[in-house]
C-alpha angles and dihedrals in degrees: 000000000000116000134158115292085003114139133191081269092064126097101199116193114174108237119183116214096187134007114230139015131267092217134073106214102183084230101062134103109201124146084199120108106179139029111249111186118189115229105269084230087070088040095056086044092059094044088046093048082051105046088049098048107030107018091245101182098169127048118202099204085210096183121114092259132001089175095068094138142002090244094043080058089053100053099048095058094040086054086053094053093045099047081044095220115150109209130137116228141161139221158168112292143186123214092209076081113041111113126156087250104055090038091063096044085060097042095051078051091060098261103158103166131021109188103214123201098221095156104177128015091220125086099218085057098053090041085066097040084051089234092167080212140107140210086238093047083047099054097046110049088040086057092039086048084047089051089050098065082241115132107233117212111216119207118180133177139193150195098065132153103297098003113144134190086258089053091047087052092058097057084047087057089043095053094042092050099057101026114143095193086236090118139015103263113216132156123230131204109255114252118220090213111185122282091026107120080238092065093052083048092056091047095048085049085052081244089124138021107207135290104314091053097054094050101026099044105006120034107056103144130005090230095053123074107264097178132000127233092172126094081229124108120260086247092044090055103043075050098060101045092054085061101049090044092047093055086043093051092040092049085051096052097045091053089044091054094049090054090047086054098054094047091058092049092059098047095056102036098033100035095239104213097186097051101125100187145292096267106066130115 
């Protein structure tokens, strides 16, 4: 299983620490009403059970949202260092959380990667999505998760109701800005899937007709426009989604390149030992 930071070396199994999510983003699908967290005494018993009889060395906390609350991210750190267990993971996180402090706390306790659901870079957007974010709020817990040594997943999203091409230019600039070159970095149209306030939006607007109609005649791929809030046209904004994925994929590659390059460099002139060959992944 391929994670972030994992290496051949790495034996990944998913754990879920809580079932549900404390937000209610108007794009989300959950059937889920509450947040139910497990006691981190029961979560640090599973890992435990899994590091002794199967060498489990990376947890994929594989749950909505781990970082429910500033105090649920506590515990559960605190519940690593007691039980004494060394393991990395990664997990779901909110920016409305990530402090310094409490981005340190989950790196000591072996956090390598929070995958952060940012989903536009304008703060009109996120107030219809209710978001409950900010782009403040955005910018300073992705460069306190920088500062941290912890690697931040961006996912972005756009087509909303009152997204724009100028709105969509300014995630592209945010993801360019603060890309760590960890992960290829792309932004995909947002899907109105049934029971989301954002599907009943799209029936009451005649947008949609009901089920059927969204997974027999409108949703086809994840990555392809399925209904459009714009007022763009359906081409304009294929179009400029196209743009804003090219500069994102070029951006990867040429980073990419210049990290292939120096690990070449420092084969050949430093004699790297432990190069283990270009094809590895």
């Amino acid at each position: 299983m391929r994670l972030p930071y994992c290496t051949n070396n790495d034996y990944v199994m998913p754990v879920l620490s809580a079932r549900g999510c404390t937000f209610n983003c108007n794009f989300c699908y959950r059937m889920d009403t509450v947040y139910r967290p497990r006691k981190a005494e029961a979560i640090m018993e599973e890992i435990a059970y899994l590091q002794k009889d199967y060498d489990i060395n990376y947890i994929d906390f594989s749950d909505e949202l781990l970082m429910s609350s500033k105090s649920r991210v506590v515990t559960i750190c605190e519940a690593i260092k007691k039980a004494k267990l060394k393991f990395k993971w990664f997990c779901s996180g909110r920016l409305n959380y990530a402090t310094s402090e409490i981005l340190k706390m989950m790196k000591n306790a072996g956090c390598m990667f929070i995958n952060y659901g940012i989903e536009s870079f304008d703060d009109g957007i996120l107030r219809n999505m209710k978001k409950v974010l900010t782009t403040k709020q955005i910018t300073s817990g992705i460069e306190a998760t920088l500062e941290a040594g912890i690697s931040p997943g961006y996912n972005i999203i756009f087509g909303n109701i009152g997204e724009n091409k100028e709105i969509l230019n300014k995630g592209v600039d945010f993801l360019l800005k603060y890309d760590d070159s960890a992960q290829m970095r792309t932004i995909r149209p947002v899907t109105p899937y049934p029971g989301s306030p954002l599907y009943y939006h799209a029936i009451e607007k005649g947008l949609l007709k009901d089920v059927e109609d969204f997974y027999e005649n409108k949703h086809v791929n994840s990555d392809l426009l399925s209904v459009n809030f714009t007022n763009m046209s359906d081409e304009e904004f294929n179009k400029c989604l196209m743009e804003a994925n090219i500069a994102l994929i070029e951006n990867y590659y040429k980073n990419k390149l210049g990290q292939m390059i120096a690990t070449a460099k420092n084969l050949y002139l430093n004699r790297d030992a432990n190069f283990r060959g270009y094809r590895q992944t």
